[in-house]
VEXMAR-981758 format. One record per residue (C-alpha): residue number from 1; x, y, z. Coordinates in steps of 0.1 Angstrom, whole numbers. Example, Ala and Ser with C-alpha at 12.3 -4.5 7.8 and 13.67 -1.06 7.14 Angstrom:
REM residues 2
<atom num="1" u="123" v="-45" w="78"/>
<atom num="2" u="137" v="-11" w="71"/>
END
This chain:
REM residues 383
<atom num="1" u="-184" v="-597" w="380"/>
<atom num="2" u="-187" v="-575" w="344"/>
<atom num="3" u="-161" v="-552" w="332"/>
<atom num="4" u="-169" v="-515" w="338"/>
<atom num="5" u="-176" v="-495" w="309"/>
<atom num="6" u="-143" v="-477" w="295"/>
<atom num="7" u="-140" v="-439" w="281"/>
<atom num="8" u="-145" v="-451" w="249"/>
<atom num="9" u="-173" v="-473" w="253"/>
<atom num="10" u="-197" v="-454" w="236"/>
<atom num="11" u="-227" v="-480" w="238"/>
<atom num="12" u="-219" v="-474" w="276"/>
<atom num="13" u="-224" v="-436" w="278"/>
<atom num="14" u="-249" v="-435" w="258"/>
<atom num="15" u="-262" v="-404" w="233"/>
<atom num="16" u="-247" v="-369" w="238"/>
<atom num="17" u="-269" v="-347" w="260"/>
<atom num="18" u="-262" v="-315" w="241"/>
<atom num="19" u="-272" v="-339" w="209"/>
<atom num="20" u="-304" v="-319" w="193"/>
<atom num="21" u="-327" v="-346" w="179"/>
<atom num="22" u="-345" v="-324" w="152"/>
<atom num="23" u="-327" v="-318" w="120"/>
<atom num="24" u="-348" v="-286" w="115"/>
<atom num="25" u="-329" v="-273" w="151"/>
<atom num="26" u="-297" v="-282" w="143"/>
<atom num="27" u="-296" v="-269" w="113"/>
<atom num="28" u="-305" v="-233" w="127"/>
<atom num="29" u="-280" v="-238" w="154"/>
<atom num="30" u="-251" v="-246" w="128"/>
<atom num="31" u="-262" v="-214" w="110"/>
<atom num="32" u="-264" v="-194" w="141"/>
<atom num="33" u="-229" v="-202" w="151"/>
<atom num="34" u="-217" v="-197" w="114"/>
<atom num="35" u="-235" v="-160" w="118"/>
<atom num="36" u="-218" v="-158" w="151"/>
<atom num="37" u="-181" v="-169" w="141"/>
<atom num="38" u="-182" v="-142" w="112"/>
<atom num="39" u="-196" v="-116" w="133"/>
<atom num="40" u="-166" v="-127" w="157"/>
<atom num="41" u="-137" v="-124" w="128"/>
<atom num="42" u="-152" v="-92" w="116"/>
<atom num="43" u="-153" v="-78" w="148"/>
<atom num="44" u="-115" v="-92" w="158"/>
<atom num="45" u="-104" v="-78" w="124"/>
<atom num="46" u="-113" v="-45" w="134"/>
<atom num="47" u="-98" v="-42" w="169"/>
<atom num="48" u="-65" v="-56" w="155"/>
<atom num="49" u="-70" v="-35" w="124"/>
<atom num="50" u="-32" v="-19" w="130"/>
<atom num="51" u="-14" v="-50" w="132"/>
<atom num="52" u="-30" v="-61" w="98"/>
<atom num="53" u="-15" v="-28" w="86"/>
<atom num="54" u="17" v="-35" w="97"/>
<atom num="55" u="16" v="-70" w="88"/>
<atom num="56" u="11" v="-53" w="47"/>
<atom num="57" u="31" v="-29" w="47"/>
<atom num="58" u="60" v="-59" w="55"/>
<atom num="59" u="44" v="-76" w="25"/>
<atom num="60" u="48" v="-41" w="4"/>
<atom num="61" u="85" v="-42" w="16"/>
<atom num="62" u="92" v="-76" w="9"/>
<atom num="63" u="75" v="-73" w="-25"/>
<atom num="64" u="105" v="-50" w="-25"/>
<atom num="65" u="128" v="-64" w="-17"/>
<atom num="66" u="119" v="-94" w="-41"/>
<atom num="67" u="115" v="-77" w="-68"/>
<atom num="68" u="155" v="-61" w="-66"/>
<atom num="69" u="163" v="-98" w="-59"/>
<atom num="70" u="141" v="-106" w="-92"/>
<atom num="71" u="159" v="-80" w="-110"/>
<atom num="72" u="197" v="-88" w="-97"/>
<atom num="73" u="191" v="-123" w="-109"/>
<atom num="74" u="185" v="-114" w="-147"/>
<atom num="75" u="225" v="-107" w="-145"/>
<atom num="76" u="238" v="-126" w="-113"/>
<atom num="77" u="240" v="-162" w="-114"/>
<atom num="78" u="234" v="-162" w="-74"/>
<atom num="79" u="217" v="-181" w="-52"/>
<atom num="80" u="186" v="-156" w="-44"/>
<atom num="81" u="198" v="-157" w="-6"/>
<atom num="82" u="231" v="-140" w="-20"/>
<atom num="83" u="207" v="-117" w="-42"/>
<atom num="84" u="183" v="-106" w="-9"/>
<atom num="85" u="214" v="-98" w="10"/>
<atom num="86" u="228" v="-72" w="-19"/>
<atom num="87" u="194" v="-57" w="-20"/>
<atom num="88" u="194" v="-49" w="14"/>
<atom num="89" u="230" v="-38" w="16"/>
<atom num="90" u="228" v="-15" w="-9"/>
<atom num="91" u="197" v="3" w="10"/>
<atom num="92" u="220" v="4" w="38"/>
<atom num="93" u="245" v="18" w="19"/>
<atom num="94" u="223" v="43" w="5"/>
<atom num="95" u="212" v="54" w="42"/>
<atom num="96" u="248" v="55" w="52"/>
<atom num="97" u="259" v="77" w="21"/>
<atom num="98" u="229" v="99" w="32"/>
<atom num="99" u="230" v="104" w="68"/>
<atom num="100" u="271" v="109" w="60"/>
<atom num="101" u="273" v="135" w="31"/>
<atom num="102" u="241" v="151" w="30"/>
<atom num="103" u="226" v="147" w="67"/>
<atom num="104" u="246" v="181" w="80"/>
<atom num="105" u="235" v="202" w="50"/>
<atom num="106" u="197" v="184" w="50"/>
<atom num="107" u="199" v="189" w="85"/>
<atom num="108" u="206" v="228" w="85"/>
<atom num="109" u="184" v="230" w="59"/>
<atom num="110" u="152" v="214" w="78"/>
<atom num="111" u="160" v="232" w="111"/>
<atom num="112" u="155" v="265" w="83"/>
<atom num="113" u="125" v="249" w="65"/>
<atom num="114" u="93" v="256" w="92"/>
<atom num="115" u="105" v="292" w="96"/>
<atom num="116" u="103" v="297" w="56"/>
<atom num="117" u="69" v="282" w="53"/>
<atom num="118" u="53" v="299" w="79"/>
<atom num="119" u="69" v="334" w="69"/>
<atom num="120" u="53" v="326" w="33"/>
<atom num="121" u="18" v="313" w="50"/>
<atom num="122" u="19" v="348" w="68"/>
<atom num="123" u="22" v="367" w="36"/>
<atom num="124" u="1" v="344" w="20"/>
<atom num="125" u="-26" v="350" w="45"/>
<atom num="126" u="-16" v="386" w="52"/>
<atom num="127" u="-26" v="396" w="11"/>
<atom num="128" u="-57" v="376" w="14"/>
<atom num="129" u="-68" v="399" w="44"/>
<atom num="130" u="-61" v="428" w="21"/>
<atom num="131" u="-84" v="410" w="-6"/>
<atom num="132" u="-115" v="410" w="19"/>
<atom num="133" u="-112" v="376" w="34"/>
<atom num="134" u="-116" v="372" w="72"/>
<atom num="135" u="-86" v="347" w="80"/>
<atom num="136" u="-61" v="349" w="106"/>
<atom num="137" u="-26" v="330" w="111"/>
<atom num="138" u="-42" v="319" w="150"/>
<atom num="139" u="-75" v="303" w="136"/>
<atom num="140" u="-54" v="286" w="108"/>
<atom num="141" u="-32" v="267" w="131"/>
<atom num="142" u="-60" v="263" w="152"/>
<atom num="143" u="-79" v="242" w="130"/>
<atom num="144" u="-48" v="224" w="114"/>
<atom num="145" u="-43" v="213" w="154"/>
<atom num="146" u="-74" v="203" w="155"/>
<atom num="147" u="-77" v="181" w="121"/>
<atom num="148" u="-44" v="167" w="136"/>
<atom num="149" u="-58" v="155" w="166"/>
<atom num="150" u="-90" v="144" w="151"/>
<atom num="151" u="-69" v="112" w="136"/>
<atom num="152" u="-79" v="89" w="166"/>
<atom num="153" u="-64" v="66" w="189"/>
<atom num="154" u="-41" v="44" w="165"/>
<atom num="155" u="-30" v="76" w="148"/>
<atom num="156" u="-17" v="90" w="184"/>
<atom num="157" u="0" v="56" w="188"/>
<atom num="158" u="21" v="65" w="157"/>
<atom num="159" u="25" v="102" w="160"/>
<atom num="160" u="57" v="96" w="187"/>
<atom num="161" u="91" v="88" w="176"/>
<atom num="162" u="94" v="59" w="193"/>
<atom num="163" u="62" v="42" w="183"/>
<atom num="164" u="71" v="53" w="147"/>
<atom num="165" u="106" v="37" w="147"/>
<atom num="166" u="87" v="1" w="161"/>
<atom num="167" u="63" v="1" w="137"/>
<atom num="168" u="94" v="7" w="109"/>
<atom num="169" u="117" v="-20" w="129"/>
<atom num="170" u="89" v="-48" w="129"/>
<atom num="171" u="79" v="-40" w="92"/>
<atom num="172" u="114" v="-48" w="77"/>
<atom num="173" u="122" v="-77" w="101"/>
<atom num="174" u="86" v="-94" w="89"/>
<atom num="175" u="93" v="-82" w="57"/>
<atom num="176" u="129" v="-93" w="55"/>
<atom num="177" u="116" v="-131" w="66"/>
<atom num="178" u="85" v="-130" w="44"/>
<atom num="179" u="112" v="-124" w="11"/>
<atom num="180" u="138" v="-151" w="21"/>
<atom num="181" u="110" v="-180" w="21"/>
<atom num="182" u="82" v="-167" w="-1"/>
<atom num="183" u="67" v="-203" w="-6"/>
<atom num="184" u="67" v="-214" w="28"/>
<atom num="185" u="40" v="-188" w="38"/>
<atom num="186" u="25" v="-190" w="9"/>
<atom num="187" u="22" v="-227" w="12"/>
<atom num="188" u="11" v="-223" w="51"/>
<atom num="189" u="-20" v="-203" w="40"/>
<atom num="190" u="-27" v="-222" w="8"/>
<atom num="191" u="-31" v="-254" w="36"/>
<atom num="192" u="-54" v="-237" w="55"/>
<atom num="193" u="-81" v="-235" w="24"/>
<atom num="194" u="-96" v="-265" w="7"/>
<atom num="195" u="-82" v="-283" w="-16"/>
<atom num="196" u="-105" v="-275" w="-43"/>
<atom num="197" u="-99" v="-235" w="-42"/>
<atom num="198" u="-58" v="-241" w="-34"/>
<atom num="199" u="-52" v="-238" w="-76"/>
<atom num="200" u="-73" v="-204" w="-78"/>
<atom num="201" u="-54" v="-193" w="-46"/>
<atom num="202" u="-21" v="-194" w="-61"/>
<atom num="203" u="-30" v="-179" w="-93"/>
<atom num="204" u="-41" v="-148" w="-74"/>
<atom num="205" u="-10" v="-145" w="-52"/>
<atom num="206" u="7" v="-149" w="-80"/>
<atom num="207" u="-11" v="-122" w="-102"/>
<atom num="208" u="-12" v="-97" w="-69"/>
<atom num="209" u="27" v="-101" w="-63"/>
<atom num="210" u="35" v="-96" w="-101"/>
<atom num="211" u="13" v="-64" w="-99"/>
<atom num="212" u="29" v="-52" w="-68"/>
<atom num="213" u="60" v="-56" w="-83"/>
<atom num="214" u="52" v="-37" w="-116"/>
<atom num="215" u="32" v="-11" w="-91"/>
<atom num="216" u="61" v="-8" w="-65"/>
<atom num="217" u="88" v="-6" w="-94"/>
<atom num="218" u="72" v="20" w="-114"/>
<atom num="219" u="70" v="41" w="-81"/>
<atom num="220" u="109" v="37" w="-73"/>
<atom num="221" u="120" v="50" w="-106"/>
<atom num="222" u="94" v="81" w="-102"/>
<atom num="223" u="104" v="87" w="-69"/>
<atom num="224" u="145" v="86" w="-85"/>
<atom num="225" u="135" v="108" w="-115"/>
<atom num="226" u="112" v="130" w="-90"/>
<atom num="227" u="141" v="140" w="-67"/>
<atom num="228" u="170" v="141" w="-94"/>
<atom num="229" u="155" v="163" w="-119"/>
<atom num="230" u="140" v="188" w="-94"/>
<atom num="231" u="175" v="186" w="-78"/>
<atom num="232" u="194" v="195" w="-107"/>
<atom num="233" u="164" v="217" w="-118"/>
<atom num="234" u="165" v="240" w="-88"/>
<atom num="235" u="210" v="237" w="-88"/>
<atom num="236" u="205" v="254" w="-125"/>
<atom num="237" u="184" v="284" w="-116"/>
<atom num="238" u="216" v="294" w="-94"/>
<atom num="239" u="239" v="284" w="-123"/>
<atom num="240" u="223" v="306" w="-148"/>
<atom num="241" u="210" v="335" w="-126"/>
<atom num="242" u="236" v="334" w="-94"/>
<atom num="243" u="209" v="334" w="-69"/>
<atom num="244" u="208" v="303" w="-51"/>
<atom num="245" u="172" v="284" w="-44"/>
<atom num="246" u="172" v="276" w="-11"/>
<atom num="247" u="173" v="239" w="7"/>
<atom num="248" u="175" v="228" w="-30"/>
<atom num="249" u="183" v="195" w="-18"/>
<atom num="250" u="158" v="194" w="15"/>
<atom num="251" u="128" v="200" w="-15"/>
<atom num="252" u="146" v="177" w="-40"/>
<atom num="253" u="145" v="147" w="-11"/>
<atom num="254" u="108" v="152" w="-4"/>
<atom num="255" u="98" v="156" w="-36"/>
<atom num="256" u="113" v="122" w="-43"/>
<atom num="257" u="95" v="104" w="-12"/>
<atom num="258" u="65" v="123" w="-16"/>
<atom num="259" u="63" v="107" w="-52"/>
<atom num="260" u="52" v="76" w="-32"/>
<atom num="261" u="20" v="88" w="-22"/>
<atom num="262" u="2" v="94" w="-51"/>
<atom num="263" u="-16" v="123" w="-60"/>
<atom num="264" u="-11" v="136" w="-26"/>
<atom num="265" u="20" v="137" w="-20"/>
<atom num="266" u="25" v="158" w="-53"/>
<atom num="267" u="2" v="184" w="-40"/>
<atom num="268" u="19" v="183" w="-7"/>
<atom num="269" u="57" v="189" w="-21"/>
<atom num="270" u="47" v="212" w="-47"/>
<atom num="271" u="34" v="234" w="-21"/>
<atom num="272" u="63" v="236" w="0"/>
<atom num="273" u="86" v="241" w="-33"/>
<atom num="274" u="67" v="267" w="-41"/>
<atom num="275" u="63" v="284" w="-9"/>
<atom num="276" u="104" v="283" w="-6"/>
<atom num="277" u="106" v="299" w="-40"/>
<atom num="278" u="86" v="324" w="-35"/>
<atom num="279" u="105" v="334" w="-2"/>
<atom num="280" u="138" v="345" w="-26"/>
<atom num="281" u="115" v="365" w="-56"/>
<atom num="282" u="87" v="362" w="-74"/>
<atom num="283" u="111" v="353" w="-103"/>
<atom num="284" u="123" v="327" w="-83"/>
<atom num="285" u="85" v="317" w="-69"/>
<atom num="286" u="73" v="314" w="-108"/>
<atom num="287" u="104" v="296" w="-121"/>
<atom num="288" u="97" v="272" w="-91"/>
<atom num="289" u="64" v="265" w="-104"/>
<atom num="290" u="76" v="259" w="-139"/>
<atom num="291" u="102" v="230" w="-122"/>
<atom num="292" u="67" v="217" w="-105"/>
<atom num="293" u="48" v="212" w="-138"/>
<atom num="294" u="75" v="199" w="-157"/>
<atom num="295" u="81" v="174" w="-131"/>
<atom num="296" u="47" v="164" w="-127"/>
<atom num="297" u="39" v="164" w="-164"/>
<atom num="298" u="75" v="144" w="-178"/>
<atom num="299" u="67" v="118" w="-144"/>
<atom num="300" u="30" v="112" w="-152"/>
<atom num="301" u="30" v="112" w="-194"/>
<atom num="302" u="63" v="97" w="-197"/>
<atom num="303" u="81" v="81" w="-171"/>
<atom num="304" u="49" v="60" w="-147"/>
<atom num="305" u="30" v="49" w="-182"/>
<atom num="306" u="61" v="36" w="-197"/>
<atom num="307" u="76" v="19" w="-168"/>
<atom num="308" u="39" v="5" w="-153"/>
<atom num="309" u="24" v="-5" w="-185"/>
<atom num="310" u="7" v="-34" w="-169"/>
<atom num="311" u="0" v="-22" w="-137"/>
<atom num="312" u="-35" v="-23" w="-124"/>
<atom num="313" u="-56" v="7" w="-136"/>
<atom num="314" u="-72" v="30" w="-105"/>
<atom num="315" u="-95" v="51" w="-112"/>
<atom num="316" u="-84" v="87" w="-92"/>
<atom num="317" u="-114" v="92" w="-78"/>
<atom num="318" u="-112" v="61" w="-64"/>
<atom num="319" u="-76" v="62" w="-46"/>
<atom num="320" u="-83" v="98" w="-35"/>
<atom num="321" u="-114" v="82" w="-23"/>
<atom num="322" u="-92" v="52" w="-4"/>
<atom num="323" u="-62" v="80" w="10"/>
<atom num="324" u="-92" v="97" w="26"/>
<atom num="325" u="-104" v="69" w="47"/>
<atom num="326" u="-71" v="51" w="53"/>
<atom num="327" u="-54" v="83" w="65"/>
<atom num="328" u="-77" v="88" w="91"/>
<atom num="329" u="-80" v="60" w="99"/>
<atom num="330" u="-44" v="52" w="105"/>
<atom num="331" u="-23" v="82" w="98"/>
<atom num="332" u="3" v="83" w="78"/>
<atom num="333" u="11" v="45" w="77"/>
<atom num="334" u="-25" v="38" w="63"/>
<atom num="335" u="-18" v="69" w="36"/>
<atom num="336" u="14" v="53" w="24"/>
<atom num="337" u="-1" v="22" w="24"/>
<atom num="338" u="-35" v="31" w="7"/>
<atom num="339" u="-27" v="26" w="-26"/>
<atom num="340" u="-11" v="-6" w="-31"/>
<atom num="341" u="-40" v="-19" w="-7"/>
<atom num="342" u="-60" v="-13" w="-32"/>
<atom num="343" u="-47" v="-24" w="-63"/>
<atom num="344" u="-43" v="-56" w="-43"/>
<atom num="345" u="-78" v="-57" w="-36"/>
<atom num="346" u="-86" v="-51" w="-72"/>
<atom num="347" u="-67" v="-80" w="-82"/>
<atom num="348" u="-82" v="-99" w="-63"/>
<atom num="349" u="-115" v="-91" w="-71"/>
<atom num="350" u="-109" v="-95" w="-107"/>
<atom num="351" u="-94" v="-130" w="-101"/>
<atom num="352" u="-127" v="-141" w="-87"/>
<atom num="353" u="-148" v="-132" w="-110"/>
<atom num="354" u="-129" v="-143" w="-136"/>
<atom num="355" u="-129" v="-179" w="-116"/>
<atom num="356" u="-167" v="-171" w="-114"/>
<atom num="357" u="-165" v="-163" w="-151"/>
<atom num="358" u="-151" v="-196" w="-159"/>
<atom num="359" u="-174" v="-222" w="-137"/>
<atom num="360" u="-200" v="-203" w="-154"/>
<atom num="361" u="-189" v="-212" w="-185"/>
<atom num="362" u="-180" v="-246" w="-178"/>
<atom num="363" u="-215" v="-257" w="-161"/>
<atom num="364" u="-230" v="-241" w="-193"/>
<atom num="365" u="-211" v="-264" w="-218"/>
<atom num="366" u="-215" v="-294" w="-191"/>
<atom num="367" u="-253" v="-291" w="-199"/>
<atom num="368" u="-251" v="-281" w="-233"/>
<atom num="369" u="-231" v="-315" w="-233"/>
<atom num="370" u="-258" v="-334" w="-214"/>
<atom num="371" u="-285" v="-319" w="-235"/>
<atom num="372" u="-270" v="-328" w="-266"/>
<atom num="373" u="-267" v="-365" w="-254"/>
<atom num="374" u="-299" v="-369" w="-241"/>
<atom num="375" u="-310" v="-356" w="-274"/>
<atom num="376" u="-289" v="-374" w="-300"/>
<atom num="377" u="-305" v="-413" w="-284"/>
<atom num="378" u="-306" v="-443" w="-309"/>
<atom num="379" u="-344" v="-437" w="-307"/>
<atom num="380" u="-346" v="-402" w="-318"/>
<atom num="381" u="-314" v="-402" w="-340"/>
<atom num="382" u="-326" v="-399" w="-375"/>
<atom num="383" u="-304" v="-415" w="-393"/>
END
């Protein structure tokens, strides 16, 4: 009696019946299901767009928090566990000192703030009437409602508190991971390209985390300068005049985290300065203005071009351009976000072509090379 054919007698089972015979077919059908597959990751990419965003904006904070590690170890001989864990204390810290010294005055001060600005909107809109224009305080807020709920479906996922304090939570966890092991990510996506384009990988990752740091950096110290100098700005009009600016502090913290979001966020917190100022005076409304320009002017002449040297150039066009679509597209996280996502993209895109650059070169002196031998024969040689 013969032995029955096993699983793994191939000569057994014969040829595959999904096996297409002509090479012109299965060519087509490997390049349909590469079409496909892209179409698919696209597509995927899209739908779990938000997570992405999440997923950088723990990369921005662990670029962070590496780069106070980075900065600790120039004077600490630490381990940089040890150095990670004094970054993040001292941001706890911070929070602490905040929330306990300054959170009742802050606090008084905000629950004072919407009732100032929409005092000053009135008046605002009120002299314009005068002036001939057809506006009203109703159709104002009607349309700012409007442009508000016009931010989409991931937008009103992040609008509530508790969706907003998530989102924060799972940023810093990731983030916090992603900055004690650096490497070991790095290494897991390195693994997953071949090995051929592994060396150009980590040159890029390397560039885009050094200008991250430089970009994040240069941001931190305007953000410090920001808030300080219009803090002690607006504590001296009240020194030298006795009439105290109000929420001097309140406008002095947002200036400061407004200086994040660039160009925006100056526009934003300069309005709401000088809409307080003008509430006490139009002495105090113009001298508010002053603080404004000086502020701007000493941040982006002095302070950003001396501390970010070597940070990537954007055009302002261009990250106007990219705060548009992200903050629609996402709300406020995508606005906050906007900019290093695309300094990051520039990177990268210089990288690659200046890999490109160099293959370019190197296949032209290859056959410069070949030419030159094929040339330069014992037959041909003349001497």
């Amino acid at each position: 009696m013969g032995e029955s054919a096993g699983p793994n007698d191939d000569g057994a089972m014969g040829a595959s019946p999904t096996r297409i015979s002509s090479p012109e077919l299965r060519f087509e059908a490997w390049r349909a299901l590469t079409w496909t597959t892209v179409v698919g990751l696209v597509v995927l990419a899209v739908y779990i767009s938000q997570s992405l965003l999440v997923i950088f904006g723990a990369m921005v904070f662990a670029t962070l928090v590496d780069g106070g590690a980075r900065l600790l170890g120039r004077w600490l001989p630490i381990g940089r566990p040890w150095r990670i864990a004094l970054v993040l204390l001292a941001a706890v810290g911070f929070l602490a000192w905040l929330s306990m010294f300054a959170g009742a005055q802050i606090s008084e001060q905000a629950a004072e703030f919407p009732t100032i600005v929409e005092e000053q909107a009135r008046s605002i809109f009120s002299w314009m009437r005068e002036q001939g224009f057809q506006i009203s305080m109703d159709t104002v807020q009607a349309m700012a409602s409007q442009a508000a709920s016009g931010f989409g479906t991931v937008t009103r996922a992040l609008t509530g508190l508790l969706g907003g304090l998530t989102t924060l939570l799972l940023i810093v966890i990731i983030g916090i991971y992603v900055a004690a092991e650096p490497r070991l990510y790095e290494r897991g996506v390195a693994w997953m390209l071949p090995k051929g384009r592994r060396d150009q990988f980590y040159h890029t990752a390397s560039q885009m985390g050094y200008t991250m740091r430089r970009l994040l950096f240069g941001r931190l110290v305007g953000m410090v300068f920001e808030g300080c100098f219009t803090y002690v700005a607006l504590l001296g009009y009240g020194l030298v005049t006795g009439e105290q600016i109000p929420m001097a502090a309140l406008l002095a913290i947002l200036t400061g985290l407004l200086a994040f979001i660039p160009n925006v966020g100056a526009i934003i917190s300069g309005g709401l300065m000088v809409l307080v100022g003008f509430s006490g005076g139009a002495q105090m409304g113009i001298y508010t203005i002053v603080v404004y320009l000086a502020v701007q002017n000493i941040d982006g002449y002095f302070v950003i071009p001396m501390i970010a040297r070597k940070t990537v150039d954007l055009a302002p066009a261009l990250v106007l351009a990219m705060q548009l679509i992200m903050g629609i597209l996402f709300g406020i996280l995508g606005l906050l976000l906007a900019d290093p996502l695309l300094a990051m993209i520039k990177v990268a895109l210089e990288e690659r072509a200046r890999a490109k650059d160099e293959e370019d070169g190197s296949l032209l002196d290859e056959n410069a090379r070949q030419t030159a031998d094929h040339t330069l024969t014992p037959e041909n040689d003349p001497a």
